[in-house]
N, C-alpha and C positions, 0 to 999 in steps of 0.2 A: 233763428229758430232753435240751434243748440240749445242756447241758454235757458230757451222759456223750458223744454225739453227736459232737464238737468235741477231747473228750479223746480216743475212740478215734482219730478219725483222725490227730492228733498221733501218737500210739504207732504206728501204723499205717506212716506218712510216717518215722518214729525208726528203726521195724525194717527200712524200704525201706532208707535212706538206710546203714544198720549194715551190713545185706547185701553193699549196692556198696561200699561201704570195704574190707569184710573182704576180697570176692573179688578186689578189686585187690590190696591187700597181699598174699595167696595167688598171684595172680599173680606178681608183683613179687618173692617168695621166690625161688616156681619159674626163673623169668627169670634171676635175680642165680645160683643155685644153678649153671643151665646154662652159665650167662655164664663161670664159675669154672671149671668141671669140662669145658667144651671149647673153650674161649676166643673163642666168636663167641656172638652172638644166634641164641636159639630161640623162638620162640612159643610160650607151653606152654599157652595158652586153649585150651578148649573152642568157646566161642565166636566169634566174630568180635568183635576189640576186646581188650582187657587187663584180663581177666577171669577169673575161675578158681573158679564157682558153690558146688564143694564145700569150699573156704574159707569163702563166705557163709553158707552152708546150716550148716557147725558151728557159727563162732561164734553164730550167732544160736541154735539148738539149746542149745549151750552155757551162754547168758546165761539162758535160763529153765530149764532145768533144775537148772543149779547153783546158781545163785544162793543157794542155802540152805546151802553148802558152803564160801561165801566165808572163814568164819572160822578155816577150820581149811586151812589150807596141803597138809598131806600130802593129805586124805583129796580136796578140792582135783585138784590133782597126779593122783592113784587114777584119782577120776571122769572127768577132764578127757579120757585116755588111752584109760578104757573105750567114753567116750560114741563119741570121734573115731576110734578103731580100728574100730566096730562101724557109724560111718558108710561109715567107706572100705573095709571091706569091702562092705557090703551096694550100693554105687554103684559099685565093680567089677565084682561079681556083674552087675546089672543092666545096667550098661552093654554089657556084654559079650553079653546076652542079647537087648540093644535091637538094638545097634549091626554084632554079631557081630566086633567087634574087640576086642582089649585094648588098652585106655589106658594102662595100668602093670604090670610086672611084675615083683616083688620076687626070685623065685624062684632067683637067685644070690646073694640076701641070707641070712645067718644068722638063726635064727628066726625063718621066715615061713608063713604056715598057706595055705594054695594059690599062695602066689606073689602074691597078693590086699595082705595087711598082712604088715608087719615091724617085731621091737623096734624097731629103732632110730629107726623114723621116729614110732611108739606114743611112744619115752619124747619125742620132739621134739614132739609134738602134746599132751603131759601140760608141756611147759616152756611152750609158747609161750598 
């Protein structure tokens, strides 16, 4: 019973640890993205610090749900899209309804379903 004990918190302390990476690098996107497109520094956190949760919250999502999909590139690709599109919707949605603001709005993008998600950013979140 130690071991199991000892193993999960390892996994535990793995998925902590995967979270804060991803959401930095999500950060770090968003940041470089802004950095590009109006030549100065934006904060694009959520939170206070350089952070960006809904990066964290996929990849780790991600990592256990696909995991069984690893071998096959396309379908891969497919899921990766589905899973991360139907995140950022559904934490648009909510945000929206927590916070009463909107964080993002796509809605001068071409194929976008409320303004909420848009291909483009769908096939970006199915590459990366």
């Amino acid at each position: 019973m130690k071991k199991f004990i000892n193993y999960s918190r390892i996994c535990l302390i793995l998925i902590f640890l995967l979270f804060i990476f991803y959401s930095f690098l999500g950060w770090l996107m968003e940041v470089t993205c802004k950095l590009i497109q109006y030549k100065r520094f934006i904060n694009r956190g959520f939170l206070m610090g350089p952070i960006c949760p809904i990066y964290g919250h996929g990849a780790i999502i991600m990592l256990i749900l696909l995991k069984d999909f690893a071998s096959n590139p396309f379908i891969l690709f497919v899921m990766s899209m589905l899973v991360c599109t139907t995140l950022e919707y559904l934490t648009s949605y909510f945000m929206e309804k927590l916070f009463s603001a909107r964080w993002w709005d796509y809605s001068n993008k071409k194929f976008n379903i409320n303004g909420r998600v848009c291909l483009r950013n769908t096939l970006c979140f199915g590459i990366l």
